[in-house]
PASEZA-555001 format. One record per residue: residue number from 1; x, y, z of N, C-alpha, C, O in turn. Coordinates in nm, 3 decimals. Layout:
<rec NUM, <X, Y, Z>, <X, Y, Z>, <X, Y, Z>, <X, Y, Z>>;
...
END
This chain:
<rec 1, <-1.671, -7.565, -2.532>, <-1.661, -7.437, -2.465>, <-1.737, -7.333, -2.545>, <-1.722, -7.329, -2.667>>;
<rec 2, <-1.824, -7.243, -2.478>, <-1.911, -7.153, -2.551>, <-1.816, -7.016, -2.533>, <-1.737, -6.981, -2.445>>;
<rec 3, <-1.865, -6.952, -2.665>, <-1.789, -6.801, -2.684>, <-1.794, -6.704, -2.608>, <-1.903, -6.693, -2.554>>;
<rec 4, <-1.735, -6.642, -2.586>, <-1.769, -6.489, -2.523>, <-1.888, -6.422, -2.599>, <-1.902, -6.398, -2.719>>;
<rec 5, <-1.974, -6.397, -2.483>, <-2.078, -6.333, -2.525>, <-2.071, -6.223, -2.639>, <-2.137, -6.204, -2.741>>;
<rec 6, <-1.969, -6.161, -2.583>, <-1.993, -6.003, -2.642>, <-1.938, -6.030, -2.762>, <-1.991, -5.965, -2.852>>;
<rec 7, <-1.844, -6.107, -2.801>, <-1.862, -6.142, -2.931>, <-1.932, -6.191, -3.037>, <-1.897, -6.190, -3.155>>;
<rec 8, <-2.082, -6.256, -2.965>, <-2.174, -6.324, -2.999>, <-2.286, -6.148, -3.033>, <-2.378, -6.155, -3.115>>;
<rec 9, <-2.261, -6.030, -2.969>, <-2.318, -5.906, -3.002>, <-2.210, -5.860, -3.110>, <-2.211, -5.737, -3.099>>;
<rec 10, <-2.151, -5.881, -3.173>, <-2.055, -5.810, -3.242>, <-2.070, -5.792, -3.400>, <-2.176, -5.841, -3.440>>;
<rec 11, <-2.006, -5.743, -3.486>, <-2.051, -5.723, -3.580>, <-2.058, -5.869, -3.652>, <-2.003, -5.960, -3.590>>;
<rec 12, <-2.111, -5.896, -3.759>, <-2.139, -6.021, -3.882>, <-1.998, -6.063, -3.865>, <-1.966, -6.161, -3.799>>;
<rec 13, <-1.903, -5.975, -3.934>, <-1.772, -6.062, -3.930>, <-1.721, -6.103, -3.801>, <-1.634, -6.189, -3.800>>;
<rec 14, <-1.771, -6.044, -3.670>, <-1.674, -6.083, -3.568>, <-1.783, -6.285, -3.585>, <-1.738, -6.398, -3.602>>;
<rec 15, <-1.898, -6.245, -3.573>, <-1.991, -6.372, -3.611>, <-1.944, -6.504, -3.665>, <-1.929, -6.615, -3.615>>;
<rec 16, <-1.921, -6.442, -3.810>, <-1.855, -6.579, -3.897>, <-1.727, -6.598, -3.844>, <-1.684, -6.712, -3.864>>;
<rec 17, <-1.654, -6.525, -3.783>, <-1.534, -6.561, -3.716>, <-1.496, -6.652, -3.620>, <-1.380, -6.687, -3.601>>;
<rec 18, <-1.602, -6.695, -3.553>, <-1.599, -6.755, -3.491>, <-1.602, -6.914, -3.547>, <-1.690, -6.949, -3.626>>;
<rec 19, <-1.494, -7.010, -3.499>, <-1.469, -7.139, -3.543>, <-1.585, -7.256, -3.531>, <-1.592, -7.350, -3.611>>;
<rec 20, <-1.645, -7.242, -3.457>, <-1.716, -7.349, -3.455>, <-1.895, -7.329, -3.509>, <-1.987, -7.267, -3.457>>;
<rec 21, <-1.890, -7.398, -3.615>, <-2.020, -7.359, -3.746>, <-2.145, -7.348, -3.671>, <-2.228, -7.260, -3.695>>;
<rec 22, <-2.164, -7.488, -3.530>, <-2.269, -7.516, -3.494>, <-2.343, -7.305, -3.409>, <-2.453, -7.249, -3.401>>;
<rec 23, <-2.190, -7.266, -3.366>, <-2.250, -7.180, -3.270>, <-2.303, -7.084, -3.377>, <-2.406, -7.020, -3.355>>;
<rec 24, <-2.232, -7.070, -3.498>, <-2.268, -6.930, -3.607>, <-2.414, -6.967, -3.624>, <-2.513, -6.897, -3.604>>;
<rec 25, <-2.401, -7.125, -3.676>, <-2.557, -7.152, -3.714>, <-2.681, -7.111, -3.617>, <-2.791, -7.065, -3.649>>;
<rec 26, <-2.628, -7.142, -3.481>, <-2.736, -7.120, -3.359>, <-2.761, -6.963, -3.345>, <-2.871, -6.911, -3.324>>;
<rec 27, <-2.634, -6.895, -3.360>, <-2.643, -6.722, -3.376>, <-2.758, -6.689, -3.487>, <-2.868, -6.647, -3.451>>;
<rec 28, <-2.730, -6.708, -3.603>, <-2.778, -6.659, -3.717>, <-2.964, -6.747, -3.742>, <-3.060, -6.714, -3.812>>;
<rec 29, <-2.944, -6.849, -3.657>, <-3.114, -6.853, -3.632>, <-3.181, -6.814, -3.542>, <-3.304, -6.821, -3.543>>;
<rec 30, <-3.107, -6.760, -3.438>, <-3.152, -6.699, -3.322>, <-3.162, -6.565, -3.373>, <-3.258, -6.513, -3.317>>;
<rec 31, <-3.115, -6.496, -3.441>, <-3.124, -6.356, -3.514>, <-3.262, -6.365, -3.561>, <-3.358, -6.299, -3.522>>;
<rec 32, <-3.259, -6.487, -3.684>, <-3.344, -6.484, -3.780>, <-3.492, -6.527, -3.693>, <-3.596, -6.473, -3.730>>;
<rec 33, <-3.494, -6.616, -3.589>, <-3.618, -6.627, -3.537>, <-3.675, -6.480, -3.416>, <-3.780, -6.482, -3.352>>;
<rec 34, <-3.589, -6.387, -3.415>, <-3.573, -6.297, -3.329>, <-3.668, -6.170, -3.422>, <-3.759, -6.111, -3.365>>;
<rec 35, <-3.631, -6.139, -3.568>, <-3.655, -6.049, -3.635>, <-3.799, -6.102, -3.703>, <-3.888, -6.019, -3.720>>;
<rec 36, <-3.829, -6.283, -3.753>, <-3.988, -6.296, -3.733>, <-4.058, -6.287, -3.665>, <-4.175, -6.256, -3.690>>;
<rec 37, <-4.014, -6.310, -3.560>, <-4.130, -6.208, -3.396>, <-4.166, -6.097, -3.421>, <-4.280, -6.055, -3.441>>;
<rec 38, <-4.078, -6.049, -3.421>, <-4.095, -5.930, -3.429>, <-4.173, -5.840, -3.573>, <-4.223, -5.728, -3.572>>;
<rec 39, <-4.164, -5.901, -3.644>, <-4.278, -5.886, -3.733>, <-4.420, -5.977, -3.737>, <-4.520, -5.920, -3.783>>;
<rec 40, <-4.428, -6.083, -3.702>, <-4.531, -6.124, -3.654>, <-4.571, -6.071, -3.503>, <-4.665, -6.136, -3.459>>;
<rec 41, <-4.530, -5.981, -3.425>, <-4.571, -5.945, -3.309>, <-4.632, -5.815, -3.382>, <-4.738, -5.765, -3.344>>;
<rec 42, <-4.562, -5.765, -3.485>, <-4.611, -5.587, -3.502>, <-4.711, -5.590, -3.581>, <-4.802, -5.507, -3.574>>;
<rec 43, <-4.707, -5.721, -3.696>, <-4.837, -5.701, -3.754>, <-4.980, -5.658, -3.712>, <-5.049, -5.589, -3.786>>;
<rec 44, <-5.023, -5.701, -3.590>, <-5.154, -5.723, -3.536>, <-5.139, -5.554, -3.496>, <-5.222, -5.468, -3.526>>;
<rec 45, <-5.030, -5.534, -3.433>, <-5.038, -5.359, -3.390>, <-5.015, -5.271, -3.519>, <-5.031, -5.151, -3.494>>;
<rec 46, <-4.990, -5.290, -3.615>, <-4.985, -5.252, -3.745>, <-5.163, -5.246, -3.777>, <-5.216, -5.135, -3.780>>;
<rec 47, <-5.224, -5.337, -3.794>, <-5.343, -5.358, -3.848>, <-5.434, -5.296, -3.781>, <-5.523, -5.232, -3.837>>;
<rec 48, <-5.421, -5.307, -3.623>, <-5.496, -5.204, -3.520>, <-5.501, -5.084, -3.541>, <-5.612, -5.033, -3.552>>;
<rec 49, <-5.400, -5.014, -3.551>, <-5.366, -4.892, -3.552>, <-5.450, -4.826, -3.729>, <-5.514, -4.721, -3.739>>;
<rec 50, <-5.433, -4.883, -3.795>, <-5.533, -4.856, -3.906>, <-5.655, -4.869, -3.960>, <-5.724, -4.809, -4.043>>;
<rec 51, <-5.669, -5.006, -3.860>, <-5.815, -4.967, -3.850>, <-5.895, -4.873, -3.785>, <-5.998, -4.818, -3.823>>;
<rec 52, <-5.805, -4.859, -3.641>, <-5.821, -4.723, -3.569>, <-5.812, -4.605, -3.649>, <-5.906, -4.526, -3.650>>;
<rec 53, <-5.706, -4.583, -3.719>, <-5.728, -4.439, -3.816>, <-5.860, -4.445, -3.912>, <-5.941, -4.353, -3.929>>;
<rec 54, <-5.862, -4.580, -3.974>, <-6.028, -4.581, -4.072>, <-6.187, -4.576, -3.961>, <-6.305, -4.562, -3.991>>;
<rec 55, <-6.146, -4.587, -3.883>, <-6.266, -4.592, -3.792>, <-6.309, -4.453, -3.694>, <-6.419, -4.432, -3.643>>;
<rec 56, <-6.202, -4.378, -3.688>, <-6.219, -4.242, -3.624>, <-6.252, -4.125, -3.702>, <-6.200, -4.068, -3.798>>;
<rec 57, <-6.388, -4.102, -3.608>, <-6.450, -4.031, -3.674>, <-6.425, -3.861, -3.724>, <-6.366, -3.777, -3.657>>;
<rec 58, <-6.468, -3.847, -3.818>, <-6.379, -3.742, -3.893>, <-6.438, -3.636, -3.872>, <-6.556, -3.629, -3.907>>;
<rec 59, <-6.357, -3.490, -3.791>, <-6.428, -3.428, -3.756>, <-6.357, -3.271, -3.866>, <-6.237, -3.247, -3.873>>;
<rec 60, <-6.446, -3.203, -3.924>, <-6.403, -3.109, -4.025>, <-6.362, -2.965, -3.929>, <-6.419, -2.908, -3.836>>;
<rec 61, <-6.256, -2.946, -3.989>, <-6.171, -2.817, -3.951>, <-6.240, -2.682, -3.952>, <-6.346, -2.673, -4.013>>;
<rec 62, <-6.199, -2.595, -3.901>, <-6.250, -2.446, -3.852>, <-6.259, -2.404, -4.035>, <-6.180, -2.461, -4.110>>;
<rec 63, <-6.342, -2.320, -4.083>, <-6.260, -2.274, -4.206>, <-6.253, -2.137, -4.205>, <-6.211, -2.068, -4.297>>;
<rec 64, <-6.297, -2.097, -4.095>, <-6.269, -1.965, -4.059>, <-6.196, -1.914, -3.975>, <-6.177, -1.993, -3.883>>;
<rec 65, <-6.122, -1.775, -3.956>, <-5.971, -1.781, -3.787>, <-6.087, -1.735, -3.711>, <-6.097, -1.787, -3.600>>;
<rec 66, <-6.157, -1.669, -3.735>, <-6.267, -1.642, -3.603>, <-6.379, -1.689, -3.566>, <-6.453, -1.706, -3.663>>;
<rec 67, <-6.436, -1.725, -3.442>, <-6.540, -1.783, -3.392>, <-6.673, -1.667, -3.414>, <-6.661, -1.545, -3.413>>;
<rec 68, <-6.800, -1.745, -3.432>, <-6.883, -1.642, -3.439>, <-6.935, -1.537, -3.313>, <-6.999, -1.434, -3.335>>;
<rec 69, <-6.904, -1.574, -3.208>, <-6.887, -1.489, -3.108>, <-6.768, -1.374, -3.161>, <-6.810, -1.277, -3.223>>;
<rec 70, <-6.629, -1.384, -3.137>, <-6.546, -1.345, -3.167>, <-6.578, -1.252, -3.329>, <-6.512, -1.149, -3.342>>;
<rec 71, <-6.639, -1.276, -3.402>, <-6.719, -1.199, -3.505>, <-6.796, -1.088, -3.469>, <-6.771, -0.976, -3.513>>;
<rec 72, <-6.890, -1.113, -3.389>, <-6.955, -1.071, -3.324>, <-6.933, -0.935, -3.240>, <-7.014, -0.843, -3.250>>;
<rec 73, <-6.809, -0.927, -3.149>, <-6.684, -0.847, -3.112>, <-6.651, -0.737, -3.142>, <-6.635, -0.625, -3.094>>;
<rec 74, <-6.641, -0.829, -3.295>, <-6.540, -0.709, -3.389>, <-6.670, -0.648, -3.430>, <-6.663, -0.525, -3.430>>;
<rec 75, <-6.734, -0.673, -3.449>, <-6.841, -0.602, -3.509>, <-6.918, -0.504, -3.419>, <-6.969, -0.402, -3.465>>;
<rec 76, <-6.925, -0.539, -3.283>, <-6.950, -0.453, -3.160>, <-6.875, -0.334, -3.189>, <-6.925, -0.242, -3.252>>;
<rec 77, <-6.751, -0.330, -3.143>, <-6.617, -0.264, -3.202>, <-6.603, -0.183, -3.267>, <-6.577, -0.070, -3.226>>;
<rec 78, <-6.619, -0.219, -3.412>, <-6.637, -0.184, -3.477>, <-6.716, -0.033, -3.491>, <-6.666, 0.072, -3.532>>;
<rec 79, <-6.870, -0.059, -3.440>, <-6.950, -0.007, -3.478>, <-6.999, 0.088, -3.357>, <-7.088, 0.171, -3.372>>;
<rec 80, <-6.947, 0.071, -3.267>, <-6.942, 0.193, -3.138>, <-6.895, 0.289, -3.174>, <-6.803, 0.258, -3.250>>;
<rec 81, <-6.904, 0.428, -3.162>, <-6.797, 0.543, -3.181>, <-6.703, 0.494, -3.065>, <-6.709, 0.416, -2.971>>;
<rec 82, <-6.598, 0.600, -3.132>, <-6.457, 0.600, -3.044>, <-6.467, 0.681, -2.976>, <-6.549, 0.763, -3.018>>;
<rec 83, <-6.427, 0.706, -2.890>, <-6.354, 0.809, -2.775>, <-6.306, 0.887, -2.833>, <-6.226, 0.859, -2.923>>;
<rec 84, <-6.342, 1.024, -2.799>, <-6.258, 1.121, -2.860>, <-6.160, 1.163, -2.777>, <-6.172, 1.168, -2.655>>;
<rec 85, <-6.006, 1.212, -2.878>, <-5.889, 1.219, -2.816>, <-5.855, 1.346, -2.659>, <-5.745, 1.348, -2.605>>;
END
């Protein structure tokens, strides 16, 4: 007779609790072949993803807050008289 499932989700001890060795054993390799997938599945998306970051091309930041238009502006601006009050 096989266990209740949800005990088969339950914590480690509900696990070893269970009487019959063959099912713990079948649990605890079904875990263990469950969690090498899963690292052999992520590796390849692991390795992608960094080569993707070493391969994208690097594009350098503003180092100024204003555009040279926007420079340009202020300097218009600037250099107009004002309106008198």
């Amino acid at each position: 007779a096989l266990p209740d499932p949800d005990k088969l989700l339950g914590s480690p001890q509900q696990i070893r609790a269970i009487q019959d060795p063959a099912i713990v054993n079948a649990v605890l390799d079904s875990f263990a072949v469950g969690v090498g997938r899963c690292f052999i599945l992520g590796a390849p998306v692991i390795a992608l993803g960094i080569l993707a970051a070493i391969l994208v091309r690097q594009i350098p930041l503003r180092q100024e807050i204003r555009s040279e238009e926007e420079r340009a502006e202020a300097a218009a601006l600037r250099d107009s008289p004002s309106p008198a009050p």
